[in-house]
C-alpha positions in Angstrom: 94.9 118.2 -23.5 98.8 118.0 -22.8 100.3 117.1 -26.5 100.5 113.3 -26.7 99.2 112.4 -23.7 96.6 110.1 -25.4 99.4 108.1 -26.6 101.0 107.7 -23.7 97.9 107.6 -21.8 95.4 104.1 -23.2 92.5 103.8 -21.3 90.7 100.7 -21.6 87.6 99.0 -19.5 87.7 95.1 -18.6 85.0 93.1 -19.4 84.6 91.4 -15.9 85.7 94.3 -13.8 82.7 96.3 -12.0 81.9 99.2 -9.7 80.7 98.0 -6.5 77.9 100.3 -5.1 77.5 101.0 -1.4 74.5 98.7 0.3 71.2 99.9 -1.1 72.5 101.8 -3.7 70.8 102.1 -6.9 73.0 101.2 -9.7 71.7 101.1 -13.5 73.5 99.2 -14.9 76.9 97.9 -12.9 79.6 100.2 -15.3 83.2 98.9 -16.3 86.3 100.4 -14.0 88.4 101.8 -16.8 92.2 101.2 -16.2 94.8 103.7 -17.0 98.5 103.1 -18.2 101.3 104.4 -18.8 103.1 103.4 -21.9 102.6 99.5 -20.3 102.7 100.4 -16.6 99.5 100.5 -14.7 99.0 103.9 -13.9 95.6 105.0 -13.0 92.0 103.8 -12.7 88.3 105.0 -12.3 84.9 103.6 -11.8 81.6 105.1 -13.4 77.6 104.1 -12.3 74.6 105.6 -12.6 73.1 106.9 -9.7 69.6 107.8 -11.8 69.1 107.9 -15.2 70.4 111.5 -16.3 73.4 111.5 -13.5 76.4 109.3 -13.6 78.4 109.1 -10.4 82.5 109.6 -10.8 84.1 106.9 -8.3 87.5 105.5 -6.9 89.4 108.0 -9.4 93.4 107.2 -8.8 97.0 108.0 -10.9 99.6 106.8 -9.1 101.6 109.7 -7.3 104.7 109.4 -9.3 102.6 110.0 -12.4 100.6 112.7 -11.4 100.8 115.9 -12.9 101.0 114.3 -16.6 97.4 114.4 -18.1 96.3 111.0 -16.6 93.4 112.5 -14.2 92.5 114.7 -17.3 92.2 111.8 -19.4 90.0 109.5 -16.9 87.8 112.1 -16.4 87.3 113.2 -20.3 86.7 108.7 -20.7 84.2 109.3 -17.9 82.0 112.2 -19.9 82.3 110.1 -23.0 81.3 107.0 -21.1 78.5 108.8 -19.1 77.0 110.9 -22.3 76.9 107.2 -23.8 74.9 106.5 -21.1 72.6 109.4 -21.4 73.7 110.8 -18.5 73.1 114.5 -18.5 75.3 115.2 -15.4 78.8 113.9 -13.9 78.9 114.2 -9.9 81.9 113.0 -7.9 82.7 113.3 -3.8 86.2 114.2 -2.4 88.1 114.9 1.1 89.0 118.1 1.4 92.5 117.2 2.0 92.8 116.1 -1.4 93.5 119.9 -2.3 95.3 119.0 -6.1 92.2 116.5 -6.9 89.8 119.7 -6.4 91.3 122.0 -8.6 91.6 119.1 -11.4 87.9 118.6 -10.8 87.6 122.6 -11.0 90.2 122.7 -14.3 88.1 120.3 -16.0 84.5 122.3 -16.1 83.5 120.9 -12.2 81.6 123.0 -9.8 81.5 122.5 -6.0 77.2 121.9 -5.6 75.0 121.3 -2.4 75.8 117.9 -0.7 74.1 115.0 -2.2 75.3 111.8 -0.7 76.7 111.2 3.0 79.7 109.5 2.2 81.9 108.5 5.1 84.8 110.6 3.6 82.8 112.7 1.4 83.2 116.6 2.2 83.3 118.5 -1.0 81.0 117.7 -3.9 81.2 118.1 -7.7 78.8 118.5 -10.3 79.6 118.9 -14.5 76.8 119.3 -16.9 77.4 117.5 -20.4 76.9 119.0 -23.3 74.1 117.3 -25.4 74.5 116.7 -29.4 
């Protein structure tokens, strides 16, 4: 982690706001979008939900462009392990375009490996997998 980037980083998870899932999707329970600032600027959010009950499902991650490149990605994912090891989850997956060359290699930086399709998302052409570590 980049040297103060926590502080200039809060995450924090609405009450009210939820992850919508895709029609027919199995979702256990609906899971908070956690928001991202920076300093007191919106910066960043991302949504997590269960797609079974060992593997939590990374979705809509965003930093705003001019803030990329600061820790904020780093620090939405590390709130999604905590979130999803909460959760029990045993697994973190996450979908991407393959245009979106910088979000890969975060997703790679961060302990990520590129796995076997396992949705068919509309936009979905690279997919992620991270085990958690238990204890």
């Amino acid at each position: 982690m980049v040297r103060g980037t926590a502080a200039r980083w809060p995450l924090r998870r609405p009450g009210a706001a939820g992850v919508a899932g895709r029609a027919g999707a199995r979702v256990l329970p609906p899971l908070p979008l956690t928001q991202a600032r920076y300093g007191t600027e919106p910066a960043g959010c991302v949504g997590l939900r269960l797609l079974s009950p060992d593997v939590a499902e990374i979705k809509r991650m965003y930093v705003r462009p001019e803030l990329r490149g600061r820790g904020g990605g780093g620090r939405l994912l590390a709130a999604c392990e905590q979130h999803g090891r909460s959760l029990g989850a045993a697994a973190l997956r996450l979908d991407t375009r393959g245009d979106l060359v910088e979000a890969r290699n975060l997703y790679a930086k961060h302990g990520f490996a590129e796995i076997p399709a396992y949705n068919d998302g509309r936009y979905a052409e690279h997919w992620f997998e991270k085990r958690l570590p238990t204890g």
